[in-house]
Phi, psi and omega in degrees: 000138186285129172307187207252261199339321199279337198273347159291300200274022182269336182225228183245017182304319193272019144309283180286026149281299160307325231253320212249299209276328158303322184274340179215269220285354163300329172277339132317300161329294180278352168273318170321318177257029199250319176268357139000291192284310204270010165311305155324305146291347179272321166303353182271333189285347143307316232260309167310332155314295182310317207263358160273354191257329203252013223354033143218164171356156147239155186310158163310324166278321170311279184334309216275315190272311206291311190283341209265317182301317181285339189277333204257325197289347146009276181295318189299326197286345170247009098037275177287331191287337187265344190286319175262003192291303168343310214256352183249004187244324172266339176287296194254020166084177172325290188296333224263258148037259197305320180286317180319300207294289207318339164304317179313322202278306173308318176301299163331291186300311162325313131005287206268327182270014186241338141352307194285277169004292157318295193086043175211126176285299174295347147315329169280330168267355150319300214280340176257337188295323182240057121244327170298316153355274194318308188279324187255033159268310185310305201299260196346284184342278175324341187260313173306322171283316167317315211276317181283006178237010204242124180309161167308293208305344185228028195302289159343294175274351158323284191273004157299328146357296201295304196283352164304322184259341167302306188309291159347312207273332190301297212279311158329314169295336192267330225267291149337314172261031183291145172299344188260002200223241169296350211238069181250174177288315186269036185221012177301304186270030159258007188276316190302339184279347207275321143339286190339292198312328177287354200258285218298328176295305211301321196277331159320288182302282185332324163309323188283343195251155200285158171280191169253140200329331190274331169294324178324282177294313179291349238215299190260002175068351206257100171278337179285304245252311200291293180285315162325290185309331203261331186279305203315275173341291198268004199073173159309131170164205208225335209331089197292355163297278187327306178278359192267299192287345182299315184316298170310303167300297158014286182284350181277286155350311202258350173280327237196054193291150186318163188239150253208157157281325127010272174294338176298329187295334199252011181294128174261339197276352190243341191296330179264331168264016175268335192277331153318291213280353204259305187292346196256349168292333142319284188320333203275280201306331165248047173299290191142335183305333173251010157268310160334280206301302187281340171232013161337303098047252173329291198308318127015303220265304187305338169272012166100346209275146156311121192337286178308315158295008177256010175262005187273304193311323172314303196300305187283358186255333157269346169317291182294341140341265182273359168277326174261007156295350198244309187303325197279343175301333172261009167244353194297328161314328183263323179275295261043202204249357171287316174308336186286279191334257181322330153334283185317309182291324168313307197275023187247296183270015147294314192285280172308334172296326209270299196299337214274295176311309159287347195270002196234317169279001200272012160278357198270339181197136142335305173291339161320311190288353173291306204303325203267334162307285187298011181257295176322329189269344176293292193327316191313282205300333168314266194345299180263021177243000181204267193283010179313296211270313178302356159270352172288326185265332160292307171316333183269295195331320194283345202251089153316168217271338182302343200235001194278346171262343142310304166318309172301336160263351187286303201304316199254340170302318198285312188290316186291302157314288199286008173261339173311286183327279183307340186268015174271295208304321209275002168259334139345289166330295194297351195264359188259316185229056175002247180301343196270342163335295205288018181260004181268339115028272178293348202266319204293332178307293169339306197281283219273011127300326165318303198273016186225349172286308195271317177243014224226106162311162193265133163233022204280145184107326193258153168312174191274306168307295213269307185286337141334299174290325145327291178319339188260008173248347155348140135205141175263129193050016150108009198222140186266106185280022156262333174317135174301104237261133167269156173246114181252139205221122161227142206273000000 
């Protein structure tokens, strides 16, 4: 039987893997950690800005609204980006899509590495509103495409890929924003730039390598075209399988025509699995993992670790990261994806209980703040050894091809909103219920372990169709929330 390795490497998948993975959830990753080290420095070159344009000070709140603006619109820019991803993905395919987002980003950096220069703060928040753009059209794209070029038997560790290269990008960033390497006061806005270069090989490369197969054939009807791209990807071979189920979704499809997101919401036949993925890309996000990632910093500082260690202590918290996102890409195929699911998030809301406790102790010994560090880096590896990565693989699963980019904008509106929210809230939080913040932390955990032990099918293995019909066989107190409302009409 062929390893996972041997079946990337008979054609070009694992090229275009990579290649889809530098272009899209990696440029998120490192912009989520990239501004973290050069923040300081970016606050001051406003505050120099202000007193050269205005020749005095500027108020403490200006500095504060001026900054708060370049960390948030972030979200708003990606916002638009998953808001457009349908019509710019159904317009030009997959490849075109993925070439497209990278222009932004390149445009963006430039922006931004001309900003000092320039002497203008507002050019740097131009420049994140199209790196926000940028990631969330990119995120979608990059994911959508992995689901579509990827066999059943290995569908899973394809698009576990996407949270891999999230981890990666994480970890660059940080890495980058080291004092030693970028992150000095005269290199800030070339660390924020450092993506670009990954945009510009993807707009090199990507022309040479096929689109993906399945938009070929559902999307585009072209079975010649269809089969070239699955040998170009996979080697040599007839795969007559592939195209049988594509051939089957097909048909399904014309019974069942694309969907509006709208019309996806109001959709019944669809209900339990858009209320899956949506609670469990909610749970992923109030986890706690994207107050970690965006305030890595604070919580650090709050846990006792010394100032000067804690941007190495970051540097090893993406390390355990993306190490163990690479391991669950090589059991999710052996486990499946509930045990995975559901594991992760107890012993993940085990992990905040722990931390909550040590974090109330950490004057009684010196060595506690280690304790409360290795308690943070298990959570790391829960997360990204179980739902981090395994929801990246639910999202293409759950979803026939008619309803999956409608999903994919629902999926990214929800992820964008709740990344706005937590990052205005969570410093509130931690300052209102100080240590005890992370037991809300543990209880959203606690509950989407609960709902994926009990209610969330297993789908590894099965077609998009067959896992459809499981969700349609869900029911609660004896009732289906796909069943269609009977209407009875008398005469």
């Amino acid at each position: 039987m062929e390893t996972l390795l041997q079946q990337l490497t008979r054609g070009n998948a694992l090229v275009l893997i990579i290649i889809l993975g530098i272009g899209g959830s990696f440029q998120n990753g490192y912009h989520m950690s990239g501004l973290s080290s050069p923040s300081p420095h970016i606050q001051r070159f406003i505050n120099r800005t202000w007193f050269d344009r205005y020749k005095e000070p500027p108020p403490p709140q200006t500095i504060t609204m001026i900054w708060s603006c370049i960390v948030s619109l972030y979200a708003v820019g990606a916002l638009f980006g998953a808001l457009s991803f349908k019509l710019i993905t159904g317009a030009f395919g997959r490849k075109k899509a993925m070439m497209c987002n990278s222009f932004f980003a390149v445009v963006a950096a430039l922006i931004m590495l001309t900003s000092k220069t320039a002497k203008s703060y507002e050019m740097i928040i131009v420049a994140r509103i199209l790196f926000g753009y940028s990631a969330g059209l990119g995120l979608s794209s990059h994911l959508m495409y992995l689901g579509e070029i990827s066999p059943r038997k290995i569908r899973g560790a394809v698009t576990l890929t996407s949270a891999t290269f999230g981890s990666l990008g994480k970890l660059f960033g940080q890495v980058f924003g080291l004092s030693e390497i970028l992150g000095g006061e005269e290199l800030w806005n070339v660390v924020l730039c450092v993506p670009a270069c990954f945009s510009l090989v993807l707009v090199l490369v990507l022309p040479f390598l096929p689109e993906a197969p399945r938009y070929l054939f559902i999307e585009k009807g072209d079975d010649k075209a269809c089969k070239k791209a699955l040998q170009s990807l996979w080697g040599p071979g007839d795969y007559k399988q592939e195209m049988d189920e594509m051939l089957a979704e097909q048909l399904a499809i014309e019974a069942a025509p694309p969907k509006s997101p709208l019309q996806l919401l109001r959709d019944r036949s669809v209900r339990w699995q858009l209320l899956t993925v949506l609670l469990i890309c909610a749970s992923n996000q109030l986890s706690g993992m994207s107050a970690i990632s965006i305030f890595s910093y604070d919580i650090m500082l709050k846990s006792g670790i010394p100032r000067d260690k804690i941007r190495y202590v970051t540097v090893g918290l993406g390390v355990a990261e993306i190490i163990t996102s690479i391991s669950c890409g090589l059991l999710i195929e052996c486990t499946g994806r509930r045990p995975l699911l559901w594991g992760g998030f107890g012993l993940m809301s085990a992990c905040w209980v722990c931390v909550t406790i040590t974090l109330n102790l950490t004057d009684t010994s010196y060595w506690v703040p280690y304790i409360t560090t290795c308690l943070i880096t298990l959570f790391i590896i829960f997360f990204c050894g179980g739902p981090g990565g395994v929801t990246t693989t639910l999202q293409n699963e759950l979803f026939i091809q008619s309803d999956r980019a409608a999903a994919f904008v629902i999926i990214g509106i929800q992820r964008w909103t709740l990344n706005a929210l937590l990052g205005l809230v969570f410093p509130f939080l931690i300052t209102a219920l100080d240590t005890y913040c992370f037991i809300l932390f543990a209880c959203v955990c606690l509950l989407a372990c609960l709902y994926i032990f009990f209610v969330l099918p297993e789908t590894k293995g099965k077609t998009l169709l067959e896992i459809s019909g499981v969700f349609k066989a869900i029911t609660v107190c004896g009732k289906s929330l796909s069943e269609e409302k009977r209407v009875e009409t008398r005469f």
